[in-house]
C-alpha positions as CSV (number, residue, x, y, z in Angstrom):
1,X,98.3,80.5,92.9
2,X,99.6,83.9,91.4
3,X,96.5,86.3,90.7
4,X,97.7,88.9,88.1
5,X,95.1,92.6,87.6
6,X,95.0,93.5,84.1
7,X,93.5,97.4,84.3
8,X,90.8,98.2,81.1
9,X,91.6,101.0,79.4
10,X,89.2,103.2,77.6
11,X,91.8,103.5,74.7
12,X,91.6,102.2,71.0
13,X,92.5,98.6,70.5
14,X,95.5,99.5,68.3
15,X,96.6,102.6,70.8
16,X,96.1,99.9,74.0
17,X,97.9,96.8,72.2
18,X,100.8,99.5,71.4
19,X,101.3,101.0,74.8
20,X,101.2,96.5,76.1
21,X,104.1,96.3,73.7
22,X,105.8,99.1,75.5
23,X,104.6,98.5,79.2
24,X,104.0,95.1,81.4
25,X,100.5,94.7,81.9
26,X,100.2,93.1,85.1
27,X,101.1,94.7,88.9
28,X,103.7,91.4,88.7
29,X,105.5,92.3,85.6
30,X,105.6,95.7,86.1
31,X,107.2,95.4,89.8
32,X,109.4,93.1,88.2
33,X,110.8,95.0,85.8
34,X,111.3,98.4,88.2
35,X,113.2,95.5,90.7
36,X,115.3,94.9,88.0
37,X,116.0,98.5,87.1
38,X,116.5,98.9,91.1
39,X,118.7,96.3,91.1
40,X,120.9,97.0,87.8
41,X,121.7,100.5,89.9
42,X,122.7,99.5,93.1
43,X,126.8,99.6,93.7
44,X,127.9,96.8,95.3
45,X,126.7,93.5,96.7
46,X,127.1,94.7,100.2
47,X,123.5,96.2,100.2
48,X,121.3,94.7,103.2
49,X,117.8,95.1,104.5
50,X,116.3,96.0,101.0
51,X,112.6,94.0,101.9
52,X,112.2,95.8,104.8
53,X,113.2,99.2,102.8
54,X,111.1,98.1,99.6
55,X,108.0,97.4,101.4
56,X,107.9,100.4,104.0
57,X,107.8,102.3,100.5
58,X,105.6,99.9,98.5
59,X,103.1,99.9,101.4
60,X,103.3,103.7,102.0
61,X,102.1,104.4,98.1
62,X,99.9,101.6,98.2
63,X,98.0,103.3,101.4
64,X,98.1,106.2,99.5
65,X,96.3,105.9,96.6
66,X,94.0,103.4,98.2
67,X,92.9,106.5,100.3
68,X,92.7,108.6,97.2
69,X,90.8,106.4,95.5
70,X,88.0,106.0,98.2
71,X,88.4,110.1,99.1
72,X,89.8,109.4,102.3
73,X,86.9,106.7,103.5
74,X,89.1,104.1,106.3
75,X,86.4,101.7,106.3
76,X,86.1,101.8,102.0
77,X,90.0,101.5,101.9
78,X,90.0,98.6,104.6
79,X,87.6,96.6,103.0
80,X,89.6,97.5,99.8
81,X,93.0,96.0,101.1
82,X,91.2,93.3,102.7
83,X,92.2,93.9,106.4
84,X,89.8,95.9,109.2
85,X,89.8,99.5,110.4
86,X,92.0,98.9,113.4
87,X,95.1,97.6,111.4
88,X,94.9,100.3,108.6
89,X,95.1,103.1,111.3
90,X,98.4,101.9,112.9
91,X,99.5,101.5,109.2
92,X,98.6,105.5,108.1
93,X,100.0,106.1,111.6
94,X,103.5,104.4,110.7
95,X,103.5,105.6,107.2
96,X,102.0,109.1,108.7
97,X,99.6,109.3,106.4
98,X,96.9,109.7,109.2
């Protein structure tokens, strides 16, 4: 089961239905269509290790703004992304965001 987050926005109806028919709406679509933009640009079939690449960045934003968004509190941005304390220090540590 896919599970898709729609964000609210405190926009007018017609100013948020606009900016939809412009934007994806979901996390999915809008990875989707910046891995096909990604993709469109790269020279060459010979490219290798692009998961590992893509999600060393991917994660490193992510931890990012999680932190951000709970003004630097590890056990808020754990509990956040759903794993413990422990596991999100070696991450800021490997992304060194610590």
């Amino acid at each position: 089961m896919t599970q898709s987050i729609i964000f609210s926005s405190k926009k007018s109806p017609n100013e948020f239905n606009t900016e939809l028919e412009m934007n994806p709406k979901t996390i999915a679509e809008q990875v989707k269509a910046s891995l096909k933009n990604y993709l469109s640009r790269i020279n060459g079939p010979d490219v290798e290790g692009m998961h590992a690449f893509l999600w060393n960045d991917i994660e490193h934003e992510l931890l990012d703004l999680v932190l951000q968004h709970t003004r630097g509190n590890q056990s808020k941005a754990a509990r956040l992304l759903g794993i413990n304390r422990g596991t999100l220090r070696t991450k800021l540590e490997m992304h060194n965001l610590a």
